[in-house]
Every structure is written in structure tokens, then in C-alpha cells.
N, CA, C and O atoms as CSV, one atom per row, in Angstrom:
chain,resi,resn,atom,element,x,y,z
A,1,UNK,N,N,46.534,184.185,-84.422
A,1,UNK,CA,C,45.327,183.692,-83.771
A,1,UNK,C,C,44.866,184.752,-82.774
A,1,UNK,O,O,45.621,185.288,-81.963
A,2,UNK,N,N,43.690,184.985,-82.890
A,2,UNK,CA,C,43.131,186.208,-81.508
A,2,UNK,C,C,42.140,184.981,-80.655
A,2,UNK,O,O,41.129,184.290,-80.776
A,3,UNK,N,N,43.200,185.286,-79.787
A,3,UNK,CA,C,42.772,184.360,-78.330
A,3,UNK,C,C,41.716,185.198,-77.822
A,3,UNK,O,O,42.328,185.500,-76.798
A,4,UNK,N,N,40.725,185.762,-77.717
A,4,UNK,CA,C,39.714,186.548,-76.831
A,4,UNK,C,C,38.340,186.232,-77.505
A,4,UNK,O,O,37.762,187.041,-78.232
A,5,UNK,N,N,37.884,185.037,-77.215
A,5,UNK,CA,C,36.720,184.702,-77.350
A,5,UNK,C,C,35.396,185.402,-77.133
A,5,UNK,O,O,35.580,186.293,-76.303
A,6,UNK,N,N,34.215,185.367,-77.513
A,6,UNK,CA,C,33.209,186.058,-76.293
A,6,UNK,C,C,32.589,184.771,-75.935
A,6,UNK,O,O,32.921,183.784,-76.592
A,7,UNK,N,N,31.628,184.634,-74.862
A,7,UNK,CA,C,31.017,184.124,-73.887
A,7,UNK,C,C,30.631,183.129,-75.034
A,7,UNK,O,O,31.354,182.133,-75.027
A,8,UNK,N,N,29.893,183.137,-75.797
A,8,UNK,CA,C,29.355,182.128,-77.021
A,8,UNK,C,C,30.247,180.893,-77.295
A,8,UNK,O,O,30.314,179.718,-76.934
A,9,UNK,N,N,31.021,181.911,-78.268
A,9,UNK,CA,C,32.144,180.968,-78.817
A,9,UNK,C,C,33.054,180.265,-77.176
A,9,UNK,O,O,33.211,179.045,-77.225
A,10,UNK,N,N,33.438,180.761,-76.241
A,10,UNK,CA,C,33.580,179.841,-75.148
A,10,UNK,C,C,32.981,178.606,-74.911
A,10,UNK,O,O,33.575,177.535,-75.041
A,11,UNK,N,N,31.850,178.724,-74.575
A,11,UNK,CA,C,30.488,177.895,-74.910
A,11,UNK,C,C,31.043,176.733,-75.839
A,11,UNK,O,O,31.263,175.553,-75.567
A,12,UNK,N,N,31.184,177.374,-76.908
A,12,UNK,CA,C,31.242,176.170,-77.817
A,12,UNK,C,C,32.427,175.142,-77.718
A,12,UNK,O,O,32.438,173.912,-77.753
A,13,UNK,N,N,33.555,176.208,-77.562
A,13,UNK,CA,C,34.735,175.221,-76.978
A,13,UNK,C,C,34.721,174.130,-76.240
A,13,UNK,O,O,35.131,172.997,-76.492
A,14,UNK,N,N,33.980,174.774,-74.877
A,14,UNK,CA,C,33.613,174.089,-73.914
A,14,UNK,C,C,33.076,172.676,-74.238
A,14,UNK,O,O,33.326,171.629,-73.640
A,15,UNK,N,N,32.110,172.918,-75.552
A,15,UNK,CA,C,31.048,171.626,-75.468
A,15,UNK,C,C,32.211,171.042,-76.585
A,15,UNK,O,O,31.899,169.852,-76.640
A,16,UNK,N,N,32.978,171.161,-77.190
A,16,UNK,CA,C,33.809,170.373,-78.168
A,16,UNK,C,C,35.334,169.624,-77.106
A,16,UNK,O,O,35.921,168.618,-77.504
A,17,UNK,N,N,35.676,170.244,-75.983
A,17,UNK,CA,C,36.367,169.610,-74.822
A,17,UNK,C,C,35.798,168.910,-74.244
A,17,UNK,O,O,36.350,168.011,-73.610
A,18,UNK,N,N,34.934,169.027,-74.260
A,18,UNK,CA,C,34.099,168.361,-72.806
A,18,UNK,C,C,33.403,166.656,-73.581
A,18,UNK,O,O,32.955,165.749,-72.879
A,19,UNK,N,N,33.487,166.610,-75.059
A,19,UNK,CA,C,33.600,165.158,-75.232
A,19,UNK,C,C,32.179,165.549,-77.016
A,19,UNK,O,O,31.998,164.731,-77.918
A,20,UNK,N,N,31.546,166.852,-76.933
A,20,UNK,CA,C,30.491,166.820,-77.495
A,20,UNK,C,C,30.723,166.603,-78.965
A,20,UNK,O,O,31.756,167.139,-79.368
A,21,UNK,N,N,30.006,165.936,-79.892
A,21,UNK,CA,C,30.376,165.776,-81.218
A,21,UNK,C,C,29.572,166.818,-82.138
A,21,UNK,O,O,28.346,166.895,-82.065
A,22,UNK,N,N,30.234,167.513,-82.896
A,22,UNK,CA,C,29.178,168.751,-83.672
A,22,UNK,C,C,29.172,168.267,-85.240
A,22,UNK,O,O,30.120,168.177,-86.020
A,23,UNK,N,N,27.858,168.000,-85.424
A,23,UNK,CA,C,27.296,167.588,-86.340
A,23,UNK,C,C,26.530,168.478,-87.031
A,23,UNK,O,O,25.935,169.411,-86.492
A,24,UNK,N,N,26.509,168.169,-88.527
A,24,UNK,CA,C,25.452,168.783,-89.422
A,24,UNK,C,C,23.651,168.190,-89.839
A,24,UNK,O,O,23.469,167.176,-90.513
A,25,UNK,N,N,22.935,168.719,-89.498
A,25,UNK,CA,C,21.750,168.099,-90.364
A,25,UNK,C,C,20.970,169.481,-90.526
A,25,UNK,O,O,20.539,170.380,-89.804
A,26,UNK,N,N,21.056,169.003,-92.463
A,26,UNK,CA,C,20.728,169.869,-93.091
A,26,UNK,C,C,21.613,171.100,-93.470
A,26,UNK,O,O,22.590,171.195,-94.214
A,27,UNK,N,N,20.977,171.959,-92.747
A,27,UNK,CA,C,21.742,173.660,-92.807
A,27,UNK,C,C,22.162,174.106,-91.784
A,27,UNK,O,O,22.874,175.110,-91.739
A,28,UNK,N,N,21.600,173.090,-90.260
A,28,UNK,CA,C,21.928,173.400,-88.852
A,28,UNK,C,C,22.867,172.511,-88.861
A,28,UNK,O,O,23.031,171.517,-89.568
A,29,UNK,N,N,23.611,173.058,-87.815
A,29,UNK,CA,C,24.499,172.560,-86.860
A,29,UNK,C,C,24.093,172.239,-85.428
A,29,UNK,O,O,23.208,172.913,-84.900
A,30,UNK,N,N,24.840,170.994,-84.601
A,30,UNK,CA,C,24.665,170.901,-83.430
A,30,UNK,C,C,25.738,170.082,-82.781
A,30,UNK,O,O,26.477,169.232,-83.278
A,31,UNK,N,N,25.627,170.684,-81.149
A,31,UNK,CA,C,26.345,170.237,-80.614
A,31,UNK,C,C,25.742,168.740,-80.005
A,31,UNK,O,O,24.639,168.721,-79.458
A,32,UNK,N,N,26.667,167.340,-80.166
A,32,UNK,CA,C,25.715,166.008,-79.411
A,32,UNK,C,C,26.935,165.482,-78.893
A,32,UNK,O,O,28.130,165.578,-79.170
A,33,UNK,N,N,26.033,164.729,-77.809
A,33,UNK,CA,C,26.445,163.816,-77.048
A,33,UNK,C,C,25.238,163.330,-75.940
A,33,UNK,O,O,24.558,163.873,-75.070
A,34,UNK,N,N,25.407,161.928,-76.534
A,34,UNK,CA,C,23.930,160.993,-76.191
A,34,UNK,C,C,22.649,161.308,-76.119
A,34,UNK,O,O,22.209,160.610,-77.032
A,35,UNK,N,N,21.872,161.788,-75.740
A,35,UNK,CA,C,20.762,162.400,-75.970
A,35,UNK,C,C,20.516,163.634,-75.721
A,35,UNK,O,O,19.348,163.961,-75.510
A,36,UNK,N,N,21.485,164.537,-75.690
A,36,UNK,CA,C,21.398,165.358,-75.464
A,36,UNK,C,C,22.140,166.256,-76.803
A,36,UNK,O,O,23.105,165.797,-77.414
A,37,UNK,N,N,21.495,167.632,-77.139
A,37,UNK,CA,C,21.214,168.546,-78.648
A,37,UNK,C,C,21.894,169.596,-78.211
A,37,UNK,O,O,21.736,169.851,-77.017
A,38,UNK,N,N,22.738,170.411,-78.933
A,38,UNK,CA,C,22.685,172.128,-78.548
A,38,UNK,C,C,23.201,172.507,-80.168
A,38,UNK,O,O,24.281,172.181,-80.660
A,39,UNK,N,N,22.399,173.078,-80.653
A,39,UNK,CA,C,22.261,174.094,-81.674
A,39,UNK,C,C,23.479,175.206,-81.971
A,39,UNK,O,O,23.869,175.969,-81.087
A,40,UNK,N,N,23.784,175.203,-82.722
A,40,UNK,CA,C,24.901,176.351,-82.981
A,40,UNK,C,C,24.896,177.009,-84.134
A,40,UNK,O,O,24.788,176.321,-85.149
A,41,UNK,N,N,25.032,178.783,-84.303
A,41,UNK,CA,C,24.617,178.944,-85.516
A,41,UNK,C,C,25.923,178.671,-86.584
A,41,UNK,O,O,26.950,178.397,-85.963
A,42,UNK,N,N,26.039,178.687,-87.637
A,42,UNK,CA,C,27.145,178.325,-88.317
A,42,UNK,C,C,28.095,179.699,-88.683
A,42,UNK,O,O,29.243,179.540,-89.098
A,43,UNK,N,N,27.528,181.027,-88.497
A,43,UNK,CA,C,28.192,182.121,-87.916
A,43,UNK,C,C,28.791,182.085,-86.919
A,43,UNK,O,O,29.413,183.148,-86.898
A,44,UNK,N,N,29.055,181.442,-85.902
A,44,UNK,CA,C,29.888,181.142,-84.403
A,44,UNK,C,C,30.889,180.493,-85.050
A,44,UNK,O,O,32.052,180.896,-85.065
A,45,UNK,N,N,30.262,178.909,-85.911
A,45,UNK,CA,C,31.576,178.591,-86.287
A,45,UNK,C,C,32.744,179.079,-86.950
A,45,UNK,O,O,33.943,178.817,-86.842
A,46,UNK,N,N,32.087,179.846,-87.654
A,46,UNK,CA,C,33.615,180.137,-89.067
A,46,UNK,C,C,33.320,181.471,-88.018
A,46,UNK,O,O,33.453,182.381,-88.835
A,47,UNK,N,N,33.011,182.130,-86.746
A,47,UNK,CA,C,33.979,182.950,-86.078
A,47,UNK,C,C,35.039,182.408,-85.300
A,47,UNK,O,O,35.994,183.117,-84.985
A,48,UNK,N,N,34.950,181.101,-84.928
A,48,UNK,CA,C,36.073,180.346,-84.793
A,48,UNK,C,C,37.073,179.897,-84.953
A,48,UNK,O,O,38.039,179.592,-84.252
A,49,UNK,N,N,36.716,179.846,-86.301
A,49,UNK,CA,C,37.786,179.439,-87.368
A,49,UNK,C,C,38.564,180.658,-87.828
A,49,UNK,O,O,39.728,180.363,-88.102
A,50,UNK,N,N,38.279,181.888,-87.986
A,50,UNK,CA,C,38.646,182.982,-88.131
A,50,UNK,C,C,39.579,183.513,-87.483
A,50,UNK,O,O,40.572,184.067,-87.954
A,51,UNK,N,N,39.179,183.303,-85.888
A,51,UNK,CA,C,39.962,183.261,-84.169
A,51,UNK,C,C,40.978,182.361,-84.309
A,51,UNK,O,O,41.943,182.583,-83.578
A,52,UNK,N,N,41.078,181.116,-85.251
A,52,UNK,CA,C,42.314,180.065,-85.199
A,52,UNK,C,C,41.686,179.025,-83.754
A,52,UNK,O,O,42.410,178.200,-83.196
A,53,UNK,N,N,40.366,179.266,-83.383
A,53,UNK,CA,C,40.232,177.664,-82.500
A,53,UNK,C,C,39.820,177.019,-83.009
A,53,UNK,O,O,40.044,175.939,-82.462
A,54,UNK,N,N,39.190,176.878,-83.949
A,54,UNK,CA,C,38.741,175.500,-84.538
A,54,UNK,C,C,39.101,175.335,-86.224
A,54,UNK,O,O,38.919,176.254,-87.022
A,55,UNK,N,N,39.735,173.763,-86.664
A,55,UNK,CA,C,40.134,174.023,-87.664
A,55,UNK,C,C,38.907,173.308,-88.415
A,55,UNK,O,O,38.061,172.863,-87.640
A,56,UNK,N,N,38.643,173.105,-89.864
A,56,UNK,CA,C,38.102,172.579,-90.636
A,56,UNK,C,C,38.357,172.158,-91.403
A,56,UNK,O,O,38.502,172.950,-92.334
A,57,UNK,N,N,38.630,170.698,-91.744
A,57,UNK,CA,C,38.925,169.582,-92.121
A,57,UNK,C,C,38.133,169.401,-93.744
A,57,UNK,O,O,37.016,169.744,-94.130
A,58,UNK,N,N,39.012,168.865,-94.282
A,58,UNK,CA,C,38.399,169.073,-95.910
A,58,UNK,C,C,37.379,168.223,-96.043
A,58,UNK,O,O,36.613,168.406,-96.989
A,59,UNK,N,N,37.113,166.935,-94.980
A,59,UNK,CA,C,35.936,165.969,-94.743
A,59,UNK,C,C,34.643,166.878,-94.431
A,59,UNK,O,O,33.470,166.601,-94.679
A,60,UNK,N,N,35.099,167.888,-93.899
A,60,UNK,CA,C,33.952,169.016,-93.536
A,60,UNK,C,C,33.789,169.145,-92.218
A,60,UNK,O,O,32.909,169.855,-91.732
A,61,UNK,N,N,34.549,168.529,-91.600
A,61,UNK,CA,C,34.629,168.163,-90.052
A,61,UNK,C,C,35.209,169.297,-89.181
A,61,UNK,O,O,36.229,169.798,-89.656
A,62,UNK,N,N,34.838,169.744,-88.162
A,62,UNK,CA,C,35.308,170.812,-87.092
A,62,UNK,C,C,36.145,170.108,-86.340
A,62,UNK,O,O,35.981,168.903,-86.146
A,63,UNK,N,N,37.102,170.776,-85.854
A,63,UNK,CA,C,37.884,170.186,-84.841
A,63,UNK,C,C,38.637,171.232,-83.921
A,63,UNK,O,O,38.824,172.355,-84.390
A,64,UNK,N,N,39.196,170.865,-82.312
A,64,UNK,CA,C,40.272,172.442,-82.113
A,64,UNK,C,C,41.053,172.279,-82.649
A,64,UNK,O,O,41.348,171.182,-83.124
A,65,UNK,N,N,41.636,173.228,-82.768
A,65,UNK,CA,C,43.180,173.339,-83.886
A,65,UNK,C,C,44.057,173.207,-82.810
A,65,UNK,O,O,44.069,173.739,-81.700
A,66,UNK,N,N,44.833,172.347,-83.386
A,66,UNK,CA,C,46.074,171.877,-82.633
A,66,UNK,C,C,46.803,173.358,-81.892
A,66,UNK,O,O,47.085,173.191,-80.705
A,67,UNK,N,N,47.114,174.697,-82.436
A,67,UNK,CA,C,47.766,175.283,-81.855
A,67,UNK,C,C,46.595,175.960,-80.560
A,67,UNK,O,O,47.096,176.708,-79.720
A,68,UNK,N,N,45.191,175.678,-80.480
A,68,UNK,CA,C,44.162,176.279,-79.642
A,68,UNK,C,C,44.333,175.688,-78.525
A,68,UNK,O,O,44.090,176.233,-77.448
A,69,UNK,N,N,44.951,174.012,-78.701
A,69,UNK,CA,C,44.458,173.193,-77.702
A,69,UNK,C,C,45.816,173.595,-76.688
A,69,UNK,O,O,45.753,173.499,-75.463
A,70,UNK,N,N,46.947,174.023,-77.370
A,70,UNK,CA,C,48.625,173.917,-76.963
A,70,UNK,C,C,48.219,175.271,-76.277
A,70,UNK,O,O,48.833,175.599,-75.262
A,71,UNK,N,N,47.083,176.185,-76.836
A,71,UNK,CA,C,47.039,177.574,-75.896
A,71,UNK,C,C,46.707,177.660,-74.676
A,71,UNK,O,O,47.210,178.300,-73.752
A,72,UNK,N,N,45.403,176.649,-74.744
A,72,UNK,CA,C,44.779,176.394,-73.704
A,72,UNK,C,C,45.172,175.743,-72.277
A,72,UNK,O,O,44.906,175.948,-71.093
A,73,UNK,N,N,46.116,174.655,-73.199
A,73,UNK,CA,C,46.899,173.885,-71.801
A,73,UNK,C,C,47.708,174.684,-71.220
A,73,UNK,O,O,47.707,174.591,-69.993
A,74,UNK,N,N,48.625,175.684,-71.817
A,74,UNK,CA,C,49.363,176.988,-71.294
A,74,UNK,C,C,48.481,177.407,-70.058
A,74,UNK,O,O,48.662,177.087,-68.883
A,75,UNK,N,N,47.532,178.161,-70.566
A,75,UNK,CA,C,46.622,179.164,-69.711
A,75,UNK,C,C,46.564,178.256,-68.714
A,75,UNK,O,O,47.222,178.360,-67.679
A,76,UNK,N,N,45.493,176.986,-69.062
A,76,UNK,CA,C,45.561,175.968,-67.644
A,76,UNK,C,C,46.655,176.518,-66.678
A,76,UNK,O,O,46.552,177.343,-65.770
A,77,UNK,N,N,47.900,175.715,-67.207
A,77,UNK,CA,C,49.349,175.859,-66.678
A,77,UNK,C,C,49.165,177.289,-65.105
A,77,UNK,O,O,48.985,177.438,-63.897
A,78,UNK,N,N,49.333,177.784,-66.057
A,78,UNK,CA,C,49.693,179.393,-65.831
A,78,UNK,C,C,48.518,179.318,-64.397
A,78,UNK,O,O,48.977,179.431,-63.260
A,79,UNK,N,N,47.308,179.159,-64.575
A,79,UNK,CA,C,46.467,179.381,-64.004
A,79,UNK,C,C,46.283,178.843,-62.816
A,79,UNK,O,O,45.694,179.474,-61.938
A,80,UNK,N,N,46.855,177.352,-62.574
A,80,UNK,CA,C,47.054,176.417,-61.362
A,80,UNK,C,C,48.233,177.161,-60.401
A,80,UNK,O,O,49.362,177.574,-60.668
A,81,UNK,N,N,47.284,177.129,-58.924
A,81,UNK,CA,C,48.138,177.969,-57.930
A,81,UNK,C,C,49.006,177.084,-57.399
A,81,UNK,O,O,48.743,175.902,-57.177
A,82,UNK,N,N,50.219,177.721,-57.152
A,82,UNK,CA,C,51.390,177.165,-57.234
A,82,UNK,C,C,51.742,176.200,-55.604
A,82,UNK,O,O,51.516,176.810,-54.559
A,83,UNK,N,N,52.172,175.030,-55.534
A,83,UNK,CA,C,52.317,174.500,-54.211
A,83,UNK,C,C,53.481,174.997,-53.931
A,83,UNK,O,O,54.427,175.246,-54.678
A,84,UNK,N,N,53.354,175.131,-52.776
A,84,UNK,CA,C,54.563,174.738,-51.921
A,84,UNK,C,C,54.485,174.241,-50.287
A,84,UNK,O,O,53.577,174.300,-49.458
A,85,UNK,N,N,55.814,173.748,-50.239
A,85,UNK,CA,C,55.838,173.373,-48.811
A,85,UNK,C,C,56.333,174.197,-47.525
A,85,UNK,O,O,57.039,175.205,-47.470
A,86,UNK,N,N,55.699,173.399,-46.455
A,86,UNK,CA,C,55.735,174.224,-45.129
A,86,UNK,C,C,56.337,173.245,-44.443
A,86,UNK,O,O,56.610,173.402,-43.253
């Protein structure tokens, strides 16, 4: 898997964590959740899929791939500054 996204494909992650459902109509793709649209070209996706974050489901369905989501919570991890006491 090559973990190094660019700014785009971030983007898209983002809107597939954050609760958004990505749907097809037609030949487009989009990102939804409630009334609200965001467009994605279908070149982003299968660069995704390529990267190992998003898998694709034989229903035709996008999803993160289980090992993207296990990466991510790492980094989280890693990334939270550490407590301690005084």
C-alpha cells in the first residue's frame, strides 16, 4: 500500500470518514450526505484503490479498506501528544 496521498485523494478520505456516502449517477460520481453534493472524478477513485485506501466491493460499492482504516488509527495514535503528570 503507498500511504502518501495528495491533497485530493485526502479530500476524499476525509468525506468517506466523516459519514459521506459516494454514489454513482450515471458516469459521475459523488460524494452525499443530506443535501449536500461533492463530485469526484472516477480517476481519484481507482487512484485510491491503486494506493490500497479504498477497496471495491463486487456490489460496485467503495469503501476504506480495512488495512487503510488500521493505518490511519496508527498515525492518529502516534500523533496524540503524550500526557503526563506533574
Amino acid at each position: 500500500m503507498k500511504l502518501k496521498l495528495t491533497p485530493t485523494q485526502n479530500l476524499c478520505v476525509g468525506y468517506l470518514e466523516s459519514g459521506f456516502k459516494l454514489i454513482q449517477l450515471g458516469e459521475q460520481f459523488y460524494f452525499i450526505k443530506g443535501e449536500r453534493r461533492q463530485k469526484v472524478l472516477p480517476k481519484t477513485l481507482d487512484a485510491l484503490v491503486n494506493r490500497g485506501a479504498l477497496a471495491h466491493t463486487e456490489q460496485g460499492d467503495y469503501t476504506l479498506s480495512d488495512e487503510f482504516v488500521e493505518h490511519r488509527k496508527r498515525m492518529r495514535e502516534m500523533n496524540e501528544p503524550k500526557q503526563t503528570r506533574h
